[in-house]
N, C-alpha and C positions, 0 to 999 in steps of 0.2 A: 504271871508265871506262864512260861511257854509249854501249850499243852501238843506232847508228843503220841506217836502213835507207836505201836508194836512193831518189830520189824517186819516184811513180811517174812510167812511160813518158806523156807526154803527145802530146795526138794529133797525129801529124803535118805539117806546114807545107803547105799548098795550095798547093803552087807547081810551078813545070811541071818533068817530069822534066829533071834535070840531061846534059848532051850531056858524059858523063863520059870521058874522053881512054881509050885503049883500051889492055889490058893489058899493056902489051907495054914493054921485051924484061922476060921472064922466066928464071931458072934452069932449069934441066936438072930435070926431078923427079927424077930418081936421085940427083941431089947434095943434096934436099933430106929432112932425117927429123923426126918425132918424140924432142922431149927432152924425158923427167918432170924437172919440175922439185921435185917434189913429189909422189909417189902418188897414185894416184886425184883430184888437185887441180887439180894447174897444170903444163900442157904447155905446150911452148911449140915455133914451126917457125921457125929463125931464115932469114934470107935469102929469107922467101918471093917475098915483093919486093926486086927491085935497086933501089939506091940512085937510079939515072938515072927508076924509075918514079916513085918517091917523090915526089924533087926534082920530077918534071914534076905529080905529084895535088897538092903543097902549093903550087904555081904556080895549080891553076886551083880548086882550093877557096876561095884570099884572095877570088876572085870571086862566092863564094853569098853568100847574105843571112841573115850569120852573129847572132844573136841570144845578149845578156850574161844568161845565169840569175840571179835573182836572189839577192842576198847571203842575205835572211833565209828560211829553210828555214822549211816546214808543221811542227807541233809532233811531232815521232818522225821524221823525216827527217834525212838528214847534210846539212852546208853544203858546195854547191859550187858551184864560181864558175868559170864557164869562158865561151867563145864556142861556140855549137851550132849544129846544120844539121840538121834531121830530116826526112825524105821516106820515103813507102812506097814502093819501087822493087823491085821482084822479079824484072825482070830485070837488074838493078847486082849484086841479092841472089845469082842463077845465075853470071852471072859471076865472081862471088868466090869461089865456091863450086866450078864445075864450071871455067869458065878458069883456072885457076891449079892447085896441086899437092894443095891444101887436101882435095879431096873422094878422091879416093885412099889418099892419108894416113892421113884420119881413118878411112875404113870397109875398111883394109885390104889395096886393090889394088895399094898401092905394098908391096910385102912385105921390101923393102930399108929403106925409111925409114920403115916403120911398128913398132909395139910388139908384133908377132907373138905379138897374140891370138887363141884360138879363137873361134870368133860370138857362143857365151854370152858367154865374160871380155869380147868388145866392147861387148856390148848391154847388161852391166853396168857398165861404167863409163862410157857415155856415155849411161844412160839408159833405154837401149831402141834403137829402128831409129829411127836418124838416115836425117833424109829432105831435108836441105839447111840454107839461113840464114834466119832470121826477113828477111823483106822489109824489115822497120821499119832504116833503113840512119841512122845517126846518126854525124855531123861532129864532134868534140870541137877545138876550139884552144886550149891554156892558155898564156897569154901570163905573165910577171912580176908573182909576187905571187898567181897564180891558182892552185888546189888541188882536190881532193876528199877529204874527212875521210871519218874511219873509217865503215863500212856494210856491210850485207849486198845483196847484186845477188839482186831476190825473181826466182819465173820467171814467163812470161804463157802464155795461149793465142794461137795464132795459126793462121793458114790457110795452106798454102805453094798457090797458084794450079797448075792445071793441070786435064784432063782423064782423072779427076775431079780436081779440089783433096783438099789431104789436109791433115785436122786435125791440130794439131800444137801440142806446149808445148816451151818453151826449156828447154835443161839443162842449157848453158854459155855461160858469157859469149865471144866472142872478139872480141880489139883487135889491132887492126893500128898499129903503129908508123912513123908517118913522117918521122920526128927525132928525133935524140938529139946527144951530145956532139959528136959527127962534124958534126953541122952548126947546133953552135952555142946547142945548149938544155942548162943545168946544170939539174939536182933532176927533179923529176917521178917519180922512179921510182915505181912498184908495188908496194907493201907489204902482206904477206901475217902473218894474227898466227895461228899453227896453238893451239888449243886443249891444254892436256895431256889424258894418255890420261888415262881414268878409272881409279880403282882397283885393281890385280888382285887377287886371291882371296889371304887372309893378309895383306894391305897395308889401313893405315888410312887414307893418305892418296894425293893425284894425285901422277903423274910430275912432274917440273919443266914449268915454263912453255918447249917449246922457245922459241929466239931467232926474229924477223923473219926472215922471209922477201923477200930485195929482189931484184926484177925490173930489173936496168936498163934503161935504154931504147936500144936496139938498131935502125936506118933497116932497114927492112922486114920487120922482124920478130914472128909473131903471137903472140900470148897468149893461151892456151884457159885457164879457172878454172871451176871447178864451179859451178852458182847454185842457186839454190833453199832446200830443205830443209838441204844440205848447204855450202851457202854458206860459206867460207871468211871471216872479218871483214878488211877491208882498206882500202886507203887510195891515193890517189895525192898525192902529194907535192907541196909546194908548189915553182912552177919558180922559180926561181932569176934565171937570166938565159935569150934566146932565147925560141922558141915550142917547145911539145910539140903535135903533130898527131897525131892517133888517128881511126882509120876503126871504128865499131861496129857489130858484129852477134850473133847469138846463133846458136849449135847448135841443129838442133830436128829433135823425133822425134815418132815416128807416137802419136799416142793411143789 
């Protein structure tokens, strides 16, 4: 099966920051943890957002100036066919990041609902010194009939703003979920295809192909996956009936 990549990130939409409705209400972060769903791959924090915030961001998203990708993909590219919204926004990026339960979580502070690692085991599996979310803030709507085929998610360079700004490469993808069956969108889910192990020592051939890996789709719930080098091959599924809305951003650490 021909393995595709992402398309690249294309530049941003020139349009005036979005007056994006405010975070609110949120969960408790003690109620909120870390679940591998996957080793070293695919975490995921269910309930980061309440369903009331969701329902209110897929209320005022139908309002951007949502743009159809086109069907036919550059040659080594995956086909996906969605409605998108891309802005550089770095303070929507902080707020995702530091308002909500995400930035604790991820680097530790929350020690109830985090994966009670040492600094090293953290700084290895996310990378290095995670320093916030790529600004590049990306809309996804997959309406009926609309998909993303199999690909690998590459990583970029990026600047996280501030005094001094700090260089910075992505080295995780994460999507935020703001619909699933609960309110009306079948298929879409997240499809994960893990490689078999390689050989071991006395063996002539690989482990078995493990089975799919499937994400369902869960009203506020975020999805961390490794990108890069280490890129998991994966897919989002074609929806069915309903819409699937996804908020995108990426993990990024200091270079």
């Amino acid at each position: 099966m021909p393995k595709h990549k992402r398309p690249p990130v294309v530049a941003p939409v020139a349009a005036p920051r979005p007056n994006w409705p405010p975070l609110t209400p949120l969960l408790l972060e003690s109620d909120l943890a870390l679940h591998q769903v996957w080793p070293d791959q695919i975490i995921t924090v269910p309930s980061l957002w309440t369903s009331t915030l969701c329902k209110a961001y897929v209320s005022f998203l139908n309002s951007l100036p949502l743009t159809t990708t086109p069907g036919k993909p550059k040659k080594g590219d995956a086909v996906r066919v969605n409605d998108r919204f891309q802005i550089d926004d770095p303070a929507f990026a902080e707020q995702l990041w530091s308002g909500t339960a995400l930035k604790n979580l991820v680097l530790g502070t929350n020690e109830e609902g985090g994966l009670g690692l040492t600094p090293k085991a953290q700084a290895k599996l996310w990378g290095g010194e995670v320093v916030g979310l790529n600004p590049n803030i990306r809309i996804y709507r997959y309406t009926k009939g609309q998909f993303f085929d199999q690909h690998y998610d590459d990583f970029n360079n990026v600047t996280i703003p501030g005094s001094p700004s700090i260089p910075a490469k992505t080295t995780w993808t994460l999507l935020l979920y703001l619909t699933s069956p609960a309110t009306g969108c079948e298929g879409g889910e997240t499809v994960f295809y893990p490689e078999p192990d390689l050989p071991k020592k006395g063996k002539a051939k690989k482990e078995e192909t493990p089975p799919p890996i499937v994400v369902d789709l869960e009203v506020g719930m975020a999805l961390l996956h490794r990108h890069g080098a280490d890129c998991m091959l994966h897919e989002g599924r074609e929806v069915l009936a309903g819409e699937k809305w996804v908020i995108r951003s990426d993990l990024c650490v200091r270079k």
